[in-house]
C-alpha positions as CSV (number, residue, x, y, z in Angstrom):
1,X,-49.9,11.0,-42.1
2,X,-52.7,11.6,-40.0
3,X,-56.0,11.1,-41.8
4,X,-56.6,7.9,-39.9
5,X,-58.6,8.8,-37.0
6,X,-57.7,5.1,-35.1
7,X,-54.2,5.8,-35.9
8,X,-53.9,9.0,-34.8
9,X,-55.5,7.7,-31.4
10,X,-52.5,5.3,-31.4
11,X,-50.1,8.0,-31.7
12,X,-51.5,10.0,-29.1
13,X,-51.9,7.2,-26.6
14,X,-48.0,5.8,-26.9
15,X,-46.9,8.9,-27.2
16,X,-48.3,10.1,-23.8
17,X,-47.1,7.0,-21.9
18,X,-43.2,7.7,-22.8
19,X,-44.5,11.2,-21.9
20,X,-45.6,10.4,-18.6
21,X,-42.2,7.7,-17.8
22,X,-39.7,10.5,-18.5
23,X,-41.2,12.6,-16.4
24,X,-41.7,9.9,-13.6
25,X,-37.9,9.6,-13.8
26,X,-37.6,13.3,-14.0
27,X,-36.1,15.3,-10.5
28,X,-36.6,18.7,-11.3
29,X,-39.8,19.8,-13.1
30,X,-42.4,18.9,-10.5
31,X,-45.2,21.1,-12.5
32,X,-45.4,19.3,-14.8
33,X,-45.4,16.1,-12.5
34,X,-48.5,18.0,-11.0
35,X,-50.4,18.7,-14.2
36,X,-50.2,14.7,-15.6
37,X,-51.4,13.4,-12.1
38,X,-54.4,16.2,-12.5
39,X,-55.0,15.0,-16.0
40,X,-55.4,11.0,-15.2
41,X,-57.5,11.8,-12.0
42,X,-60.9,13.2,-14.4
43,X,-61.6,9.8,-16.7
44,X,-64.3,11.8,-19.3
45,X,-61.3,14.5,-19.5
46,X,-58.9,12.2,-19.8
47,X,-60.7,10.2,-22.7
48,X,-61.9,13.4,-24.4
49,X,-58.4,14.9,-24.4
50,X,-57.3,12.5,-26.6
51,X,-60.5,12.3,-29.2
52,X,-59.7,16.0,-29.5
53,X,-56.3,16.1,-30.1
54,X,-56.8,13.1,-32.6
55,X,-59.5,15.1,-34.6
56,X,-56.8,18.2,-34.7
57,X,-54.4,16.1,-36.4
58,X,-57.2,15.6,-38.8
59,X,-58.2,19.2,-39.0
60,X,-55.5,21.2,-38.4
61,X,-58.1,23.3,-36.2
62,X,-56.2,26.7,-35.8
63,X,-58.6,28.0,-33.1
64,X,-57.8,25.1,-31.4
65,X,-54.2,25.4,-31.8
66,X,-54.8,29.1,-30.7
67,X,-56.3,28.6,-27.3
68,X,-53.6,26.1,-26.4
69,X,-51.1,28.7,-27.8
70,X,-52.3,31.6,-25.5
71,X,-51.9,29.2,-22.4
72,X,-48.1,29.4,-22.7
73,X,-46.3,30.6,-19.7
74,X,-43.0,29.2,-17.4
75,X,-41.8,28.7,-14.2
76,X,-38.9,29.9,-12.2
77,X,-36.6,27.7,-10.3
78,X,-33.1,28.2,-8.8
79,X,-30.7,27.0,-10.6
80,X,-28.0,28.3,-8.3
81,X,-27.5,30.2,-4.9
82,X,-25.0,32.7,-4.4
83,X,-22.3,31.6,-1.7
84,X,-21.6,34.1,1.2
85,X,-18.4,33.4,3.5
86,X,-19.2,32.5,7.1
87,X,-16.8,35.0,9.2
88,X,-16.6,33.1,11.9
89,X,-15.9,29.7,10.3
90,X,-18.2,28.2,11.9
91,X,-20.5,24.9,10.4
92,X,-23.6,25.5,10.9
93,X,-26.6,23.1,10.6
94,X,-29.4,25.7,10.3
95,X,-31.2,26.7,7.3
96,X,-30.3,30.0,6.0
97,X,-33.4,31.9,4.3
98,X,-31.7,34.7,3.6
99,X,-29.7,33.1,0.8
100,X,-29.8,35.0,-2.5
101,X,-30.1,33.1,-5.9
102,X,-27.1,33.9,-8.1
103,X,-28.8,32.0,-11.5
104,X,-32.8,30.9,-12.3
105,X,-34.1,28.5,-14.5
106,X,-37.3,29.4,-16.7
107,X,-39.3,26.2,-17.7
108,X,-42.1,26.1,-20.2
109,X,-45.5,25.9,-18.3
110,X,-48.0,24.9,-21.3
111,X,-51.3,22.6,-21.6
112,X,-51.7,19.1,-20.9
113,X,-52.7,18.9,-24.9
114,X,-49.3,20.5,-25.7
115,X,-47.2,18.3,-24.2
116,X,-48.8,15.5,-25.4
117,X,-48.2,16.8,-29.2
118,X,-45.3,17.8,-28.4
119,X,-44.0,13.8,-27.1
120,X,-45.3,12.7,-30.6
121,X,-43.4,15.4,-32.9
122,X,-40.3,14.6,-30.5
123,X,-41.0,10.7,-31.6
124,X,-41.5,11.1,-35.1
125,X,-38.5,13.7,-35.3
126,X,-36.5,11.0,-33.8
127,X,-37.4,8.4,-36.2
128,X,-36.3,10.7,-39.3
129,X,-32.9,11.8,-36.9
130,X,-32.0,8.3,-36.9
131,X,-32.5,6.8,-40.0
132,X,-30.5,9.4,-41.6
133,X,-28.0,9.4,-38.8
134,X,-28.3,13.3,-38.3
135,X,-27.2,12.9,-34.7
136,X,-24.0,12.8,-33.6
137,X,-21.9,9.7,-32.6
138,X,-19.9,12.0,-29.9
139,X,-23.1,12.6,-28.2
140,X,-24.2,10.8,-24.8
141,X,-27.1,12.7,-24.1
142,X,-31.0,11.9,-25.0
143,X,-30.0,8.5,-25.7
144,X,-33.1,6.8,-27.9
145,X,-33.7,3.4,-26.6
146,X,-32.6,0.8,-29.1
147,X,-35.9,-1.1,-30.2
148,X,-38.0,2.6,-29.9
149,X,-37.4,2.6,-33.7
150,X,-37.5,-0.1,-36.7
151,X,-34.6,0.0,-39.0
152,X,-35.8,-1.6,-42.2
153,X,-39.0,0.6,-42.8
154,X,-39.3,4.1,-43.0
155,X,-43.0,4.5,-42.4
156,X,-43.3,6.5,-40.1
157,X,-46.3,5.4,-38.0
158,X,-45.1,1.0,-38.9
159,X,-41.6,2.4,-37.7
160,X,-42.1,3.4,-34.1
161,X,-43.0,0.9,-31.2
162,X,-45.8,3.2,-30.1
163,X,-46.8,0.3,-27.0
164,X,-43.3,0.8,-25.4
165,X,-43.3,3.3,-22.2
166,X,-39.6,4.5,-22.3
167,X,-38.4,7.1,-25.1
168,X,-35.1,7.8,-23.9
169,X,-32.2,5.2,-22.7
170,X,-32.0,6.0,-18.9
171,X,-30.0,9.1,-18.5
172,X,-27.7,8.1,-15.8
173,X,-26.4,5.2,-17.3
174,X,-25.6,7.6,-20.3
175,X,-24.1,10.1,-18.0
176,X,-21.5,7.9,-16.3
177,X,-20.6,6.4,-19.8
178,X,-19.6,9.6,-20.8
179,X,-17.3,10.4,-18.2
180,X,-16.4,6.6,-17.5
181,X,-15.0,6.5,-21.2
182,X,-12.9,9.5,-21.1
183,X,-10.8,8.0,-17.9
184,X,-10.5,4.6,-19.7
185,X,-9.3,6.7,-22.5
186,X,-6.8,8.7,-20.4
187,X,-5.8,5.0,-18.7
188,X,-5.3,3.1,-21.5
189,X,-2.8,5.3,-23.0
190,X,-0.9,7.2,-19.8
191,X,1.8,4.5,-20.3
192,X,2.3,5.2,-24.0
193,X,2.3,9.6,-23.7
194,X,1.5,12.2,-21.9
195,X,-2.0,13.2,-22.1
196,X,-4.3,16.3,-21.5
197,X,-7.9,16.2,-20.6
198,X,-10.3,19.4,-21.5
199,X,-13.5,19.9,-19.8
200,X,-15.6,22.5,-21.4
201,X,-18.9,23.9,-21.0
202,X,-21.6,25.8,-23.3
203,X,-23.0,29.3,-21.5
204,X,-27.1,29.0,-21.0
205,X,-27.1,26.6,-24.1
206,X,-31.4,26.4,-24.3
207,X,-31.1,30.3,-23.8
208,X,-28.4,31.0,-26.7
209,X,-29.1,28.6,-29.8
210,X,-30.7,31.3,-31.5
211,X,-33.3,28.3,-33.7
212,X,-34.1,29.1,-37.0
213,X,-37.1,26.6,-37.9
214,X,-35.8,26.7,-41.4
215,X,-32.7,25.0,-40.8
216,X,-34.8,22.2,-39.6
217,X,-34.5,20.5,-43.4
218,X,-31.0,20.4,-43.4
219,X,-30.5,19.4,-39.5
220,X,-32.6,16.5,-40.7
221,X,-30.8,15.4,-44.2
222,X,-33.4,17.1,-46.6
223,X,-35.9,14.2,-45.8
224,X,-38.9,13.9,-47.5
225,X,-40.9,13.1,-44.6
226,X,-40.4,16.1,-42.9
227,X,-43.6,17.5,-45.1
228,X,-45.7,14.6,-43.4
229,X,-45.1,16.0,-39.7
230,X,-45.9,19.6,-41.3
231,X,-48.9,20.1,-39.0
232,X,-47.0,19.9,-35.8
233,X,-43.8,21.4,-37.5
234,X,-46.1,24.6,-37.8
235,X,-47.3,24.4,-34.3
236,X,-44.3,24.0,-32.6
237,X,-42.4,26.9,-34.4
238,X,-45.4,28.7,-33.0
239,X,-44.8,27.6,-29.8
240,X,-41.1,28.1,-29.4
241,X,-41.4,31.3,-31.1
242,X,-44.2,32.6,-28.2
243,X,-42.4,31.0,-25.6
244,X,-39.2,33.3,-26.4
245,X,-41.5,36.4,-26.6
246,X,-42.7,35.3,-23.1
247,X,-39.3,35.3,-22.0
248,X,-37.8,38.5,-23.5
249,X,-39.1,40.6,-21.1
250,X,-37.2,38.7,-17.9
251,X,-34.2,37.5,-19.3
252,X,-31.7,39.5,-21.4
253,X,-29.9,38.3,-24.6
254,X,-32.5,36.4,-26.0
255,X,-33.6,36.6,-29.9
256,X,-34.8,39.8,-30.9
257,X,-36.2,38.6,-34.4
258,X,-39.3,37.3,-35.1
259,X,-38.3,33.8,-36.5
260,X,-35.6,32.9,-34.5
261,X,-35.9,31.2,-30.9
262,X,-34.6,28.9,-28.1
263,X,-35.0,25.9,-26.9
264,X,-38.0,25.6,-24.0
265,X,-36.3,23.6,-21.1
266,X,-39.1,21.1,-20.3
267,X,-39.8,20.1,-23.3
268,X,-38.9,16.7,-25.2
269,X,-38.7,18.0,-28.7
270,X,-35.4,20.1,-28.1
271,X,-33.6,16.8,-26.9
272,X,-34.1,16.1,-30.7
273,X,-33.7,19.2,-32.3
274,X,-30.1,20.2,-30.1
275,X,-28.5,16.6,-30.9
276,X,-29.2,17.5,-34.8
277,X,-28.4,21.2,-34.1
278,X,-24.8,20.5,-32.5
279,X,-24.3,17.7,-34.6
280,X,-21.4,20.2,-37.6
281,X,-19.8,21.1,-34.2
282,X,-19.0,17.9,-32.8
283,X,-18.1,16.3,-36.3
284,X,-15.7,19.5,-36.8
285,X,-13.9,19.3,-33.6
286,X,-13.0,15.8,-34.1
287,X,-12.2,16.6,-37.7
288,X,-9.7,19.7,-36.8
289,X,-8.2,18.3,-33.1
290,X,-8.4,14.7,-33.9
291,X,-8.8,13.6,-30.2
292,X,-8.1,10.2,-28.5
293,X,-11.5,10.6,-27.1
294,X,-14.2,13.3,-27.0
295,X,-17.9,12.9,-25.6
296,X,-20.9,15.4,-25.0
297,X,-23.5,15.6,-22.6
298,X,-25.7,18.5,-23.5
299,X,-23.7,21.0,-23.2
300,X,-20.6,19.8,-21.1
301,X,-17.9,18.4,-23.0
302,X,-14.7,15.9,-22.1
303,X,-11.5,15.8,-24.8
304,X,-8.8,13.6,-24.3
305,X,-5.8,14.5,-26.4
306,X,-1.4,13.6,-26.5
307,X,0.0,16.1,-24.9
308,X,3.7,14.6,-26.1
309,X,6.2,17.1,-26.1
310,X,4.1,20.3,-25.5
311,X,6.1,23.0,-23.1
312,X,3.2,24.0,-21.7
313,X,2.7,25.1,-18.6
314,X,-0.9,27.3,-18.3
315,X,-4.5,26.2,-19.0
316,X,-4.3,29.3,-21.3
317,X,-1.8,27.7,-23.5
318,X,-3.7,24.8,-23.6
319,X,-6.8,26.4,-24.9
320,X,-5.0,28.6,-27.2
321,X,-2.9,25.6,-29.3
322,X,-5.9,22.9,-29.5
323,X,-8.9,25.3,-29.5
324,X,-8.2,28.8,-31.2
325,X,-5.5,27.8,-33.4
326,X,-7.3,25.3,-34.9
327,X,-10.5,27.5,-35.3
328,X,-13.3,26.2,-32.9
329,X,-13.4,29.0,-30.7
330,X,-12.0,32.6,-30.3
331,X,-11.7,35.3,-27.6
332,X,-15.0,36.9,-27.4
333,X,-14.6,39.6,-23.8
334,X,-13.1,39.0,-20.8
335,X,-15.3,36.3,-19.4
336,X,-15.9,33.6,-22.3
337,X,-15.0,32.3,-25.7
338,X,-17.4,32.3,-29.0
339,X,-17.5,29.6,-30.7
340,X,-16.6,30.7,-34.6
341,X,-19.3,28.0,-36.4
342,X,-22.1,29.2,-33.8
343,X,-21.6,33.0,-33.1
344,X,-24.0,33.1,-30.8
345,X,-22.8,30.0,-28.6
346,X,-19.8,30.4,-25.8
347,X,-18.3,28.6,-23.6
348,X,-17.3,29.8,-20.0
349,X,-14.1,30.8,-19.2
350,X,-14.9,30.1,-15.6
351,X,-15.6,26.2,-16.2
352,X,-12.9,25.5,-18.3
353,X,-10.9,22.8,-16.7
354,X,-7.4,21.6,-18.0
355,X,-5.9,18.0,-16.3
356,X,-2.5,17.9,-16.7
357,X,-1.5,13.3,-16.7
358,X,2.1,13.0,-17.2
359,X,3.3,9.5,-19.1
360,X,4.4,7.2,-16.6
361,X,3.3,8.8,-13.8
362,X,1.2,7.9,-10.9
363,X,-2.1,10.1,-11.0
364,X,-4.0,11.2,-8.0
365,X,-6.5,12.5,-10.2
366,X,-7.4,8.8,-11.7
367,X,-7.1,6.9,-8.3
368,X,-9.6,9.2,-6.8
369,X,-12.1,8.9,-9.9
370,X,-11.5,5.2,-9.5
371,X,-12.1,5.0,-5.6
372,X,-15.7,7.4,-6.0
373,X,-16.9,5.0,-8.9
374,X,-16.5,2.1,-7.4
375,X,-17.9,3.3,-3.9
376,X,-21.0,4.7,-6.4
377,X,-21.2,1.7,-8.3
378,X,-24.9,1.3,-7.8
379,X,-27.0,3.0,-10.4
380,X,-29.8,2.9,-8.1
381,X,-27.9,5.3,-5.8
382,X,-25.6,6.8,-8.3
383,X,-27.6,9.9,-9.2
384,X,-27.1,11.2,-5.6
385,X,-23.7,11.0,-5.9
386,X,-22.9,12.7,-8.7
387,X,-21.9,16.4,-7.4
388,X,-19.9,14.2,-4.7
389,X,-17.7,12.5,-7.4
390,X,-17.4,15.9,-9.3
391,X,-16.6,17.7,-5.9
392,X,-14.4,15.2,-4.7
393,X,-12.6,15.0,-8.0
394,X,-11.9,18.4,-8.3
395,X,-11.1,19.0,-4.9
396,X,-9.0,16.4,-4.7
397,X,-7.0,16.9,-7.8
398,X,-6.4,21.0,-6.6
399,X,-4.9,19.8,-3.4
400,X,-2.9,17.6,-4.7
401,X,-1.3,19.9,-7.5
402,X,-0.9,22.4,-4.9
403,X,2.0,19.9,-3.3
404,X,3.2,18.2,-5.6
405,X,6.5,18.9,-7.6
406,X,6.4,15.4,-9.7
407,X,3.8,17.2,-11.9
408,X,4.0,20.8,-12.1
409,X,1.2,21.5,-14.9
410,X,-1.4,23.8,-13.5
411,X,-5.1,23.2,-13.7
């Protein structure tokens, strides 16, 4: 696979360039917007970076590999502030600096070189996922755009457009598809039945998969070609494995072992692997609930399912009849539920949401998600919006099940 000194020059180069559009795109992970702009302003470094990484494809150089491997470190950024009630009620435009960060995110902080590898293990990855179809149809997220990959060969370097900048379809066009298509599910059929929307959400996901890098051959359908990507198989597992071991010492419950790990959160490659990864889940929860629609994005789920004839009157209720009698989940504390196929994945009681749409009724909850779409109808401007719609959505769907006696289903 990579004896070809040209070709692995190729690689490298097209590679990068999808590298460098997601992250252009990208809102969050400013360091490592930082460290490509520092890598294109030094031309020799630039050009040498890449003859180096290209001979290590054709080495396997572990001293190499090992100084890029000691580089690994993260970076810490709120992920959510705690929220402290104003006594006085008063709205205040000033900036409080005092505010204390309830939850951190902890991104991967690694070499230039790494990241580049890592974009082209992510890309060939992604070639195997989809001609073997090892990704589930349920899933919105990480996208691959449609002409990245070419169907009728299964070369692996003759099957990629390597001159292409984008990887990924844009993600906010996938985002409001997911959510889009649950509504149009719930609005086609309100006529026909009553319905019942679940909105459920995976705790830390990246922090909680637990990866075992040898379930990799049987996320990816036993391919054969999984041997010609060994090289960067080997370095990654090295990598993930040393970036949990970074970890372990500022954020509990992580692997304890030495061959399990999670998934770095600034990476590409775990776009791939958790698509492959949550792949038995999805496929089982349609199986066992049968829904009239169900989509993922990452780790937030939407399931549309007739709610005909169900005395039911408690989000509890809800949960207990279409997800632990059928098996998916169980009772794991006071706080979550544990999913029974992935012991070590749970979903937050706190973010379960139940919506309640009675057959024939006029819903509040679907004119208001009508009105915010439409007003957001602009990708261009959508993005912003987002935490409006969600806000707006939810708050207005509480106040109005707080009045109402037409629908008395609680959330």
């Amino acid at each position: 696979m990579f004896e070809d000194h040209n070709k692995n020059l190729n690689m490298l180069k097209g590679a990068y360039k999808k590298l460098k559009s997601f992250y252009y795109y990208d809102k969050s992970i400013l360091h490592i917007k930082l460290k490509i702009a520092c890598f294109e302003n030094d031309a020799v470094t630039f050009a040498d970076t890449f003859e180096k990484l290209a001979v290590y494809l054709e080495t396997g150089d572990s001293a190499f590999e090992q100084l890029l491997i000691e580089q690994i470190d993260y970076r810490v950024l709120p992920k959510k502030m705690a929220s402290t009630p104003d006594a006085t009620n008063v709205i205040s435009g000033n900036v409080d600096h005092n505010k204390n960060v309830s939850k951190l995110n902890f991104y991967i902080d690694i070499p230039i070189e790494l990241l580049i590898l890592d974009a082209l293990w992510a890309l060939l990855l992604g070639k195997i996922q989809r001609d073997n179809n090892c990704k589930s149809k349920n899933s919105y997220a990480g996208k691959l755009k449609k002409s990245l990959y070419v169907s009728d060969t299964r070369d692996l370097y003759l099957g990629i457009d390597f001159a292409s900048n984008r990887f990924f379809e844009p993600y906010f066009m996938a985002y409001t598809q997911w959510r889009d298509n649950a509504f149009r599910a719930v609005k086609k059929l309100q006529n026909n039945s009553d319905l019942l929307m679940l909105n459920l959400d995976l705790k830390s996901f990246y922090y909680s998969v637990n990866f075992d890098f040898c379930t990799l051959s049987e996320l990816f359908c036993q391919d054969e070609r999984l041997s010609q990507i060994d090289l960067l198989t080997r370095l990654f597992k090295k990598v993930y494995l040393q970036y949990t071991k970074v970890l372990r010492g500022y954020r509990k419950g992580l692997p304890r072992t030495t061959s399990r790990c999670v998934f770095p959160i600034g990476l590409l490659s775990p776009m791939i692997l958790r698509e492959s990864y949550l792949k038995n889940f999805d496929d089982s929860l349609v199986s066992k609930i049968e829904p009239i629609y169900y989509g993922r994005y990452v780790d937030d789920m939407l399931i549309v399912v007739s709610a005909n004839g169900e005395d039911i009157f408690s989000q509890q209720q809800f949960i207990e009849k279409h997800l632990i009698q059928t098996s998916l989940i169980t009772p794991d504390g006071d706080q979550n539920y544990r999913i029974i196929a992935y012991p070590n994945l749970r979903l937050q009681k706190e973010k379960v949401n139940c919506f309640f749409f009675k057959q024939d009724i006029p819903n509040v909850l679907l004119k208001i998600y009508e009105e915010k779409i439409r007003v957001n109808s602009s990708e261009a401007n959508l993005l912003p919006d987002v935490e409006i719609i969600e806000k707006s959505f939810n708050n207005g769907a509480y106040a109005f099940f707080k009045v109402t006696i037409i629908v008395p289903h609680v959330l």
